[in-house]
N, C-alpha and C positions, 0 to 999 in steps of 0.2 A: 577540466579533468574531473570526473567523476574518482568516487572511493566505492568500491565494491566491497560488500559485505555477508559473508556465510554463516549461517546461521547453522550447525549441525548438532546430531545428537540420537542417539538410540530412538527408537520408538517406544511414547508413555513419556519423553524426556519435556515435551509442550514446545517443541521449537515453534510447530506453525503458525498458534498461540501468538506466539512471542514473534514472529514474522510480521503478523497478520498487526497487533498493535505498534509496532517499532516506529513507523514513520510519522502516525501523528505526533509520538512522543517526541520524535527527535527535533520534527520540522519547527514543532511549538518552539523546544527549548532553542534553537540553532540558530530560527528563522531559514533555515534553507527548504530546499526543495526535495522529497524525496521518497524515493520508490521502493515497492517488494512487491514478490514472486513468491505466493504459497498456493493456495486453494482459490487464490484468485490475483489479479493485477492491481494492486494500488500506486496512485503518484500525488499523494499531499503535499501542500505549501502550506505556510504559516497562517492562514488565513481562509484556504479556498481548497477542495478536493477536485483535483485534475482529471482523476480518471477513477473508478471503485466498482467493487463485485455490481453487474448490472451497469455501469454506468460510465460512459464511454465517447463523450464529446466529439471529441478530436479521433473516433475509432479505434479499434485493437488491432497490432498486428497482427497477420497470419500464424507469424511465429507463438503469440500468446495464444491464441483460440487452438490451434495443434496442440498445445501443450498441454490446455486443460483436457482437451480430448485425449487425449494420450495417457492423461493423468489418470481419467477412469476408467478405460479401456485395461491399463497396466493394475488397476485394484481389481478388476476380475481377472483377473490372470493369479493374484498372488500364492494361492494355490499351485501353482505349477512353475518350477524355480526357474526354467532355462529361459521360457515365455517370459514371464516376468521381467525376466533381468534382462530382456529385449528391449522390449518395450516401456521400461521404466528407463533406459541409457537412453531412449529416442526423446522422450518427455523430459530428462533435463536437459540434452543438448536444445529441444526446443524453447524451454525456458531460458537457457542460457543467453538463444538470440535475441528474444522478445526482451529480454531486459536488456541488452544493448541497443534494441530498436528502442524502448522505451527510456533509454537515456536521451539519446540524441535527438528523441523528437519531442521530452517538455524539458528537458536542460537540469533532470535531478543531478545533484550533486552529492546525491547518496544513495545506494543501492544495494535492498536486503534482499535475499535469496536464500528460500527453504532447501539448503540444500546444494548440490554442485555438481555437476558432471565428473567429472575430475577425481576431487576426495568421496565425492559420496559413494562414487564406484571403486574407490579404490579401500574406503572403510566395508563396503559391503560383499567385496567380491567373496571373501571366505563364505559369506552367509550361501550366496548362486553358486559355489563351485564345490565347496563338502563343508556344508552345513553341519555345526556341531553336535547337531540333535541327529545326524544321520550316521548308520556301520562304517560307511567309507572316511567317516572323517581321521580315523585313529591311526596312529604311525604315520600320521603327512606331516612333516613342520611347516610351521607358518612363518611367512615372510618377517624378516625383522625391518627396527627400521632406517636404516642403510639401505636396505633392500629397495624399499618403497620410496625412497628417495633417488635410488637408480632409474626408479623408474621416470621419475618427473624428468629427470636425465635428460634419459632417454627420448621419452615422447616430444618432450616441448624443446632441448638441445640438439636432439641429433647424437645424443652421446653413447657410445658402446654400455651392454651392463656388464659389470666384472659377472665372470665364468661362477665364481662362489653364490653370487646373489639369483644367477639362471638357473641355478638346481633348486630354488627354494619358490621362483615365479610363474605364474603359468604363462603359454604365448604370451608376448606384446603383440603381434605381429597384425592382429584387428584391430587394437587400438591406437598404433599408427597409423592406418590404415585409415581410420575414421578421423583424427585429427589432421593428414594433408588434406581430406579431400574436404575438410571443413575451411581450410585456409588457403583451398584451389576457389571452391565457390563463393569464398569469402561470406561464410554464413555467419562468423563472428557466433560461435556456439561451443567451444572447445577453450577454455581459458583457466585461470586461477585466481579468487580471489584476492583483495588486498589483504583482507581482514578475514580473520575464522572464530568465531565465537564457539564453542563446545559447551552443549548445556550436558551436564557429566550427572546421573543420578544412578542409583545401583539398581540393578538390572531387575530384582527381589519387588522393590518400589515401583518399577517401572511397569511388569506384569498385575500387580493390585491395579494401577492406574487405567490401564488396559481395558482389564475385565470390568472395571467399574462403571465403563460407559457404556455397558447396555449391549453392545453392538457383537456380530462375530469376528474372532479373534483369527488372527490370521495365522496359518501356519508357521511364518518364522517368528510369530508372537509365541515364541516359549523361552524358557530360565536358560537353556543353552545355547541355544542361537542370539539371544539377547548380549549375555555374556559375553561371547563369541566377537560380536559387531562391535562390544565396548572396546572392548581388547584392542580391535584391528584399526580404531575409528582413533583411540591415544597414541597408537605408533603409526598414522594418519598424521594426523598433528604435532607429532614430532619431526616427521619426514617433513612436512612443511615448515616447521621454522627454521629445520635445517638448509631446506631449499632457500630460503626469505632468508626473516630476520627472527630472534627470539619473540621481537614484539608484534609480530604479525599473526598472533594464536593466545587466543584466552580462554582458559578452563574454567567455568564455574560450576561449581557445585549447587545443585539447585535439589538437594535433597530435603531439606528443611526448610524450605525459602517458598513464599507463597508465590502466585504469578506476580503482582505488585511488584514483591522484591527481589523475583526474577529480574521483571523490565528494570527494575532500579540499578539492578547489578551491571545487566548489559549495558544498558546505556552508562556507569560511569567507564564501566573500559573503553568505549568508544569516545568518550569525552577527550583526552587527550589527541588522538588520531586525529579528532572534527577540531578542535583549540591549535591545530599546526597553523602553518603560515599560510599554505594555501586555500584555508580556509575561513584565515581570520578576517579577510574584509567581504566575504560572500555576505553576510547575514545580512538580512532586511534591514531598512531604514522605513518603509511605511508604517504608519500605524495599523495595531494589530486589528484586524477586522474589514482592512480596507485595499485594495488592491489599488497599485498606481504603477501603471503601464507606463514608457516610455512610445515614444512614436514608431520605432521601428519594428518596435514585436506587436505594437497593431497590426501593421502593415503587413508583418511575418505572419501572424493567425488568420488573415483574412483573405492576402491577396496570395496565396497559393490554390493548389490543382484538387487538393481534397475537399476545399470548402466551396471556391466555383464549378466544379463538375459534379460532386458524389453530393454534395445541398443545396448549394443556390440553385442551379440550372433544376434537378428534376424538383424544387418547391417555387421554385418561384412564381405561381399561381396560385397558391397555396396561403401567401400572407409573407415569403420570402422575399420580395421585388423591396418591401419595406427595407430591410436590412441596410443595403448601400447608399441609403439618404443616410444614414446615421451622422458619415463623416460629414454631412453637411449642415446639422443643424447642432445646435446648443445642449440641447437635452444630448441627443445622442453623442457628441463626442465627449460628453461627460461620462456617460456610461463605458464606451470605451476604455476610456482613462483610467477607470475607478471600477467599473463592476458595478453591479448592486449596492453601491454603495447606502450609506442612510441619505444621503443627498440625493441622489435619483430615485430614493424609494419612496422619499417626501415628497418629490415632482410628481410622479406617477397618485402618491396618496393626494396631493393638492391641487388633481388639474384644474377643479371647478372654481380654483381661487382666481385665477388668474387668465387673461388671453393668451394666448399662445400663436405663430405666423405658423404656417401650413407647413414645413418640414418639422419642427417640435408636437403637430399635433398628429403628424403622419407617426413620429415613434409611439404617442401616448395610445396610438389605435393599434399598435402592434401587438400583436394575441396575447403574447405573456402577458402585458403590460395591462392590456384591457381586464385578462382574467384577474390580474393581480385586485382592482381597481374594483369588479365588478363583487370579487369576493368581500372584500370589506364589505360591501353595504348587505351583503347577505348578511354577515357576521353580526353587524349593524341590527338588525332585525330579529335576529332569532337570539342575540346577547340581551337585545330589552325585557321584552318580559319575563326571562329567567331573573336579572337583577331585582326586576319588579316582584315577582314572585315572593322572595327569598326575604327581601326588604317589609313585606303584608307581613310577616309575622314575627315582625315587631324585635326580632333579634336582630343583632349585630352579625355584617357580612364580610368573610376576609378573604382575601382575593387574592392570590400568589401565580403570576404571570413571567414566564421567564424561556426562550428571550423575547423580550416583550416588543422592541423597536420601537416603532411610535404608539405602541397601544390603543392607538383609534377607535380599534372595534369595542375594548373596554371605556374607552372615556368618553366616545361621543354618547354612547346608551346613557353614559353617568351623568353626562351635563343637561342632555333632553329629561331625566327624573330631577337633578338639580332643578331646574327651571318651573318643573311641578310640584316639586314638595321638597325642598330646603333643609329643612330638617332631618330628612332620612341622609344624609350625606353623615352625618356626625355618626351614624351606626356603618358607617363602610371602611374600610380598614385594606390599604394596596399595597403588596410589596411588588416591586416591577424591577427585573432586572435586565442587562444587557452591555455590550461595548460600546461604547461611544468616543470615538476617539477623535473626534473633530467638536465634541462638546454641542450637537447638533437636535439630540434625542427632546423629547417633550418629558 
């Protein structure tokens, strides 16, 4: 069971910001696994990025690529309130899925989202429907929050809304409408967060931040519409812990707070939630830096339908046919086991040490592995006479390498000059850094 996590907040307020860094933060401290939904798709582990803007191994749902499209599609619209709030309601239910597709297919066990179908439309509706920068807004009362808590009611129960709260709401009657037929097609796009974060800054502040970026300001970027959305977005989050629990909604004030101790703040309210029970024996036991697979989620990454039809079959001409000897030889089901680890990345740096039997030499010719291999000796080549160089004029040379690994390409240039002149070693000066957590590094 995943922990779903919202991340809301005015515009100027830095949620995507704060979307966009949350999972390395968390995965590091948690050791878990885990994803967001802003400007782009992220799924970090403690160790290793799963999936990132551009970068997409295991592939993107449909549901994510609509939604980024949807995303841009809905920012030229923002000028025009009805359009907009169209197609901004298509772009987080699509979001909505993609991150339930993106739980269940790398197993995060935490899930941030810019944002929510749900409350974001329910914080922003006032803004699409009389916007308080417009003549129509005056003499309409706005929903309280009883009201808005009828509504969750309503949509996700089934439940009547009292007659008093119907004079104050506009139609439900679409967005029921949108929520069965989301849970007829089972698009899993229509839900509620566990967790709601409110990054809360005053409106005043938020307009400075705005304009500060260079960029044009969108039309519901002004002091009363901003207002307006604050207003509707706190009795949002009260409608929801009424719905929930009190602990299921955290305000923070992030008007004086750098991003740093933004993330600092969000992350201690989640800290509790992530320290329950269900969560207290997830965390890693590998050491950090090193990936150790079990046999069965080999077997889960490999031997399915996305990896032998949409890669192996159209590459396997290509240098893919290599790939399925892996399970058969030494090298390779190390690599499996472990990743990149420093121990395969030393095999691969040390093949010329040693003989190797014809399935260990079939990985070591695998294109990465070649390129990997072939780039050191470049590195090799074009690092010497720089050191040389630098070393001819008689001063002292300090060298700050980081993450350094086996530093090869630094120390083999350094021991081929050691070998020549002895004494320039005593002017070289190395700080070398990196993880090591098999105590393996050179």
């Amino acid at each position: 069971m995943s922990l779903h996590v919202c991340v809301l907040g005015i515009d100027g307020s830095g949620k995507s910001t704060v979307v966009s860094a949350l999972p390395a933060i968390l995965a590091a401290e948690h050791g878990l696994i885990v994803g967001s939904a802003s400007d782009s798709f992220r799924i970090v582990a403690a160790d290793q990025d799963h999936l990132a803007s551009g970068f997409y191994p295991d592939g993107l749902p449909i549901a994510a690529r609509l939604s980024l499209r949807l995303k841009r599609l809905a920012k030229r619209l923002v000028d025009y309130p009805k359009l907009y709030a169209v197609f901004k309601l298509a772009q987080m239910l699509a979001q909505a899925s993609a991150a339930a597709a993106l739980v269940q297919r790398h197993g995060a066990r935490v899930f941030i989202s810019d944002g929510n179908a749900f409350l974001s439309t329910t914080g922003r509706a006032s803004n699409y429907l009389r916007a308080a920068s417009t003549d129509d807004h005056a003499n309409v009362s706005a929903p309280e929050t009883k009201d808005l808590q009828a509504v969750f009611s309503y949509i996700l129960d089934d439940k009547r809304v009292p007659a008093e709260s119907s004079q104050r709401l506009p139609s439900l009657r679409k967005a029921k409408l949108i929520y069965k037929l989301n849970k007829l097609l089972r698009l899993r796009a229509a839900w509620l967060p566990d967790i709601v974060i409110f990054l809360d800054v005053a409106p005043e502040l938020a307009l400075e931040l705005i304009r500060s970026r260079g960029k044009k300001v969108d039309r519901h970027e002004n002091l009363a519409d901003l207002t307006q959305a604050r207003a509707m977005y706190l009795k949002t989050l009260e409608a929801f812990q009424s719905y929930r629990t009190q602990q299921s909604a955290h305000v923070i004030c992030v008007d004086e707070l750098s991003l740093g101790e933004t993330l600092q703040a969000v992350s201690e309210a989640l800290r509790p939630h992530l320290n329950s029970a269900r969560f207290a024996n997830q965390t890693s036991t590998s050491p950090l830096g090193t990936t150790d697979l079990a046999d069965e989620t080999i077997r889960g990454k490999t031997l399915n339908h996305r990896y032998l039809l949409r890669y192996l079959v159209l590459r396997f001409f290509s240098g893919a046919w290599r790939e399925p000897t892996f399970f058969f030889s030494k090298l390779g089901r190390l690599f499996l086991k472990e990743g990149y680890s420093a121990g395969v990345m030393r095999a691969i740096y040390d093949r010329d040490e040693k003989e190797y039997g014809l399935l260990d030499r079939v990985f070591l010719e695998y294109s990465l592995h070649r390129a990997v291999y072939d780039r050191l000796q470049i590195l090799v080549r074009k690092i010497t006479p720089e050191l040389e160089a630098r070393l001819a004029t008689g001063d002292d040379v300090r060298i700050f390498t980081a993450p350094s690994g086996f530093a090869y390409d630094l120390f083999r240039p350094l021991e081929e000059i050691a070998r020549r002149d002895p004494e320039a070693m005593k002017r070289v000066h190395i700080t070398a850094a990196d993880l090591d957590s098999h105590g393996v590094l050179h």
